[in-house]
N, C-alpha and C positions, 0 to 999 in steps of 0.2 A: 318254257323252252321255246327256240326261234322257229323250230321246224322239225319233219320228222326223221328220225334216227337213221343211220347211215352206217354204212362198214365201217367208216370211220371212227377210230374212239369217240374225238370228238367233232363228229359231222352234226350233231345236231347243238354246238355251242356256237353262239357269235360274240368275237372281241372286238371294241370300238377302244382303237390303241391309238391315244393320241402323245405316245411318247418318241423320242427319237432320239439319235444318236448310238449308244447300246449297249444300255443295262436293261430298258425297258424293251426295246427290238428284240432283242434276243431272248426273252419274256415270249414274247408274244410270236417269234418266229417258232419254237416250241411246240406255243400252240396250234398253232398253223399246219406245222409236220405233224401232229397228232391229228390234225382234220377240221379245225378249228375254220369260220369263218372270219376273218381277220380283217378290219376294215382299216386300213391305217388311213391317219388322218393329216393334212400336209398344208405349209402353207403356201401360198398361190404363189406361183415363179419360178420361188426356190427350195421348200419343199424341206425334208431330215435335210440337217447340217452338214452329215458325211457324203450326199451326194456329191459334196464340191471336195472330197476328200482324196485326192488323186493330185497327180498320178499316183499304181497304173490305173488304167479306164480299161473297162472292158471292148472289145473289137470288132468289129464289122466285117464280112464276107471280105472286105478290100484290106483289110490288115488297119481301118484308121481309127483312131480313139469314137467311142461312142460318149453319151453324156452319163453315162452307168461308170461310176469308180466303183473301184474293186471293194472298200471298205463298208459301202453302201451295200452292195450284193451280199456278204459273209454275212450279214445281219437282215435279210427282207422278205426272202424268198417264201412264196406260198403266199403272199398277200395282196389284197384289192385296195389301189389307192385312191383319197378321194382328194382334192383341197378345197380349205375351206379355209376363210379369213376367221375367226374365232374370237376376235379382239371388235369384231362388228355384231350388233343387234340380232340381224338376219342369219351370221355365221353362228352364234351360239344358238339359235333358236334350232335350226339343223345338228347338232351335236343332240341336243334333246332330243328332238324325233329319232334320232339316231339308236340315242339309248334305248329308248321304249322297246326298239327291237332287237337289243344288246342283251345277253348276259354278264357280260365283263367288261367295264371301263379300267385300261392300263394309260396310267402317265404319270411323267417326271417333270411336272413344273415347280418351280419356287414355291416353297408353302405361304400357304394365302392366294396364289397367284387365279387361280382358277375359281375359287370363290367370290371374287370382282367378276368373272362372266357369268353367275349362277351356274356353274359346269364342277362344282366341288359335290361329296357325295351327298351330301343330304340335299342339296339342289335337286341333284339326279334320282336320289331315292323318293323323291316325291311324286314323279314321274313313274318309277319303276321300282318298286316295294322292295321286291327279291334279286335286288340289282349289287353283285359282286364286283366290289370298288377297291382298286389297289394303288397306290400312292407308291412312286419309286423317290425319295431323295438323296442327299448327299447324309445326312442326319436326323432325319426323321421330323415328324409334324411336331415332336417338345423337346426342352432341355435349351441348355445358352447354346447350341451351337445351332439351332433348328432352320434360322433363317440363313444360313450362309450354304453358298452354291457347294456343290462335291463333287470332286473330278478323281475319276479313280486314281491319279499318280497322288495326288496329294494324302488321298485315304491309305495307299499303300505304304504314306511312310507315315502317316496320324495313326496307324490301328498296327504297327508292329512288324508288318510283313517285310521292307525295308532293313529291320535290324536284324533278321536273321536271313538274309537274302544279300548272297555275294562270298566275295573270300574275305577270310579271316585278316582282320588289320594290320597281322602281325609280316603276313605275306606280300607280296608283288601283287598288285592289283586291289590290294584288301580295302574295303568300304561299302556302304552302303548299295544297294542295287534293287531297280524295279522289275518285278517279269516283265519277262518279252513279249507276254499280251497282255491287256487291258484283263489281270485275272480278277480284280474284284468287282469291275463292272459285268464279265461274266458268270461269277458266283452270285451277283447278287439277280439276275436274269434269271438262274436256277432256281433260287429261291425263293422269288415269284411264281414262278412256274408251279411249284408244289404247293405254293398256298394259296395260290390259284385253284389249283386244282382239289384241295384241300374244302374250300369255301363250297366250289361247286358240290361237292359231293355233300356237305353239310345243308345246302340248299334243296339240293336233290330230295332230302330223307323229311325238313321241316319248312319249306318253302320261306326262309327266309336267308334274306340277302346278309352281305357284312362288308368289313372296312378293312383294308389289311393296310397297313404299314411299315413298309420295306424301304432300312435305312443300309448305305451302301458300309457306312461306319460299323454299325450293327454286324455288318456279315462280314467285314474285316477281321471283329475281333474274334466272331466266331468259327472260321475258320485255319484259324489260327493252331485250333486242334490240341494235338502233343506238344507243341509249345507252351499253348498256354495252361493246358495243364501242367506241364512241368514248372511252370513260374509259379503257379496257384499255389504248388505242393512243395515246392524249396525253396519259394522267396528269393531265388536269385531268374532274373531276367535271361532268357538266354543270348548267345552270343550268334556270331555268324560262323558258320562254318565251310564256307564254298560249296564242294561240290561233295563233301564227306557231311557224316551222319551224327548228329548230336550224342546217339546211342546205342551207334552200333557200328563194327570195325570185324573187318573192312566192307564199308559199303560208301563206294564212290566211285570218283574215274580214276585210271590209271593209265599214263602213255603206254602205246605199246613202240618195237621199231617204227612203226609206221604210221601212226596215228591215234587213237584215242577207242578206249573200251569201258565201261561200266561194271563191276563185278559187285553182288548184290549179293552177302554171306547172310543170310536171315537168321543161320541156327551155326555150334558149334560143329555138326556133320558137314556141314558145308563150305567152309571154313578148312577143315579140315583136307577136302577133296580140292579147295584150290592149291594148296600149298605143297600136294604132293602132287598136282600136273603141275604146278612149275616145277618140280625138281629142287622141292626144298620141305621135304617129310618133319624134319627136326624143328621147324617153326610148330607143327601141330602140337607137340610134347615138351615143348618151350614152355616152363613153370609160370615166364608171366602170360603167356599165351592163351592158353588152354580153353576158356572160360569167356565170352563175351564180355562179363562186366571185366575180366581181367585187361582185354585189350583194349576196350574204354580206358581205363588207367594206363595202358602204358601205349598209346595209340602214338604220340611221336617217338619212340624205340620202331613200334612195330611197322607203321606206314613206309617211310625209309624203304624197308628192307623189303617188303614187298613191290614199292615201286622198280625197286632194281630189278627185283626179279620179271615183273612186267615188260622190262624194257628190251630183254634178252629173245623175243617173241613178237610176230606180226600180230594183228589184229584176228586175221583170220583165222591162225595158228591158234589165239587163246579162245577163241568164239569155238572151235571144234574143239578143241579138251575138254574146256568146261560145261559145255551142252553136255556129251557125251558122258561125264558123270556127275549131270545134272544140278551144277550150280548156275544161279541164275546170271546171268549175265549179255550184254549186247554191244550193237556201238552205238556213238552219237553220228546220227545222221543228220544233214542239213534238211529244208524241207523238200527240194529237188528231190534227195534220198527217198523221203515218207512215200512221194508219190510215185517211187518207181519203183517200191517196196512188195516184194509178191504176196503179200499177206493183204496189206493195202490191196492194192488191185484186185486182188480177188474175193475181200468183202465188198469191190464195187463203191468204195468212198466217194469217187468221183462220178458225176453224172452229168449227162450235155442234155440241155433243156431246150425246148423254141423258146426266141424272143424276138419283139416287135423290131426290135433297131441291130442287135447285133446278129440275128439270124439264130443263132444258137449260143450257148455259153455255157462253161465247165461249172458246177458249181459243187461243194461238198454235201452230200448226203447228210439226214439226221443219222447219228449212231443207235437211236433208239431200236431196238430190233423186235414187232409185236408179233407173233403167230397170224393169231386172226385177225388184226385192225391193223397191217400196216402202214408205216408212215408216210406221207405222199412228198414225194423230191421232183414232180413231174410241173410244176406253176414255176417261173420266175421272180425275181422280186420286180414289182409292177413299174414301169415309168412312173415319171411324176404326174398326177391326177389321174391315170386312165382309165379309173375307172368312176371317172365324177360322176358323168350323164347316165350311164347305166343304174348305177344304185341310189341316186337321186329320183332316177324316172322308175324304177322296179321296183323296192324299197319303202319309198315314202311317198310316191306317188305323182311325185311335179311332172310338167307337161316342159313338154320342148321348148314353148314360148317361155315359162317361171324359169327355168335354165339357162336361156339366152339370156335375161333380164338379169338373172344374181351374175351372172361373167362379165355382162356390162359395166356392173356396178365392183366389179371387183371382189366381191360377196368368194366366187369359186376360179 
């Protein structure tokens, strides 16, 4: 272990994250909000890719762009940056020292890439026995597609999620559609994260180290879920559906007079209660009705008639019927909305931190919520290098002179 234990879950872990952009940031920003000592690792100048990812850029006291984008921030926070050139003698030779006082190497380079620097695991594990080593690709270290790069749009429509994501073809709008965030470079971040966490705990109990390999393909298909279960078990592919529900009816959006609601009928009691606040009881005892798998089968008869009925009502008008005898339902907010959301605010999602160049900056909180160990949102995500010289000099040991000399050489 790097040091001694801490309120922090994990205050006495160090991760040496030489990944970027973010499936692996977000990995390892995780770990960070858990307590994690986080070393990210950057190349000199220019540093993660998404730095240059802007506009917007975050702001300074004077309202002017700082060299922080906003896309760089959502993915960093809580961690100490070093740069180092790594493609040089002297750069990989510091990545090793590095590890010796690592517990976790996270990075997403081309396979094979890193074992040209001797910085692949068994490289590393020679150095550091019990050294938990995680590999992020597009496709994982085997199989034909192993050497090609993976960018979560492209995964999104190779592993499925694509074809059932959007409206139905049959509709205005209907075809293919990506989420509106980078969802499986974020799922697969998650799923680092637990085998991360997974390793350590198996390290913990027999002091040996391991190899995890986290393919973003891999977590495409597995996330896939109830779809692809239901493909497994009826042999037909599913379809897209918009914003309605493969298997269950009605659960989607509906306009109201005014704008757009969400009604979420889980069970046939609820179902029931919406049909008699709209003022239409007889849909309940409707023979095709009755039954979920029923309105499955006749879901275009039935959707119709309930949009109509939707229409006859504001938004706010159907949100206070249906709370009140408790069918689930909301609206679609924009994210403007989320954040001025009183439920939102008052778990505090948002938090304003110090930072060296913008003064202060809003940044979203971990959701993780611990009793005893909780998560820390109080660090920035670091400039680029700022934290060379200090963990150079504290760390490993170099002298102010060995510092000035690798910056000369371009080394840091």
């Amino acid at each position: 272990m790097s040091s001694a234990p801490s309120a922090k879950a994990l205050g006495h872990i160090r991760v040496l994250d030489l990944s970027r952009v973010l499936a692996g940031p977000w990995c390892s920003q995780n770990l960070a909000d858990l307590g994690a000592d986080v070393i990210k690792i950057e190349r000199p100048g220019t540093g993660d890719d998404t730095r240059a990812w802007g506009p917007p850029y975050a702001k300074d006291a004077q309202g002017a762009d700082t060299s922080e984008a906003a896309y760089y921030l959502a993915a960093n926070r809580g961690k100490r940056s070093v740069t180092v050139d790594i493609s040089t003698p002297e750069g990989q030779q510091i990545i090793r020292e590095l590890a010796k006082h690592s517990d976790v190497v996270l990075e997403n380079y081309k396979v094979g890439q890193l074992k040209r620097y001797g910085l692949d695991y068994e490289s590393l594990k020679a150095v550091k026995p019990d050294l938990v080593y995680c590999s992020v690709t597009g496709f994982g270290q085997d199989g034909p597609y192993a050497h090609r790069a993976g960018y979560d749009f492209l995964i999104q429509g190779m592993g499925g999620l694509m074809s059932v994501t959007g409206e139905r073809d049959d509709l205005p709008g209907g075809g293919p559609q990506k989420a509106g965030v980078a969802l499986c470079d974020l799922m697969t971040g998650m799923y680092s994260t637990i085998a991360i966490l997974a390793a350590l705990t198996h390290r913990d109990r027999t002091c040996e180290g391991q190899y995890i390999d986290m393919a973003l393909l891999d977590v495409q298909v597995a996330m896939l879920a109830n779809m692809g279960s239901n493909y497994l078990h009826s042999g037909k592919a599913p379809k897209r559906w918009g914003n309605a529900h493969p298997n269950i009816v009605p659960y989607q959006t509906f306009q109201c007079s005014d704008g757009y609601i969400i009604v979420a009928t889980g069970n046939d009691g609820q179902y029931v209660k919406f049909v008699e606040a709209g003022g239409r009881p007889e849909l309940a005892s409707d023979p095709r009705f009755v039954t979920n798998p029923l309105r499955v089968q006749n879901r275009d008869v039935l959707v119709p008639i309930l949009a109509e009925m939707v229409l006859t009502k504001t938004r706010d008008e159907w949100i206070t019927r249906l709370e009140a005898v408790g069918v689930p339902c909301g609206p679609i907010n924009d994210i403007g909305d989320v954040y001025r959301n009183e439920q939102v605010q008052a778990r505090e999602m948002v938090v304003s931190v110090p930072h060296p160049t913008a003064g202060s900056m809003k940044l979203v909180r971990s959701p993780m919520r611990l009793s005893a160990t909780p998560t820390d949102a109080s660090t920035a995500p670091p400039t680029l290098g700022q934290h060379t010289d200090t963990i150079l000099r504290e760390l490993l040991g170099h002298s102010d002179a060995d510092i000035a000399a690798l910056r000369t050489r371009g080394i840091l």
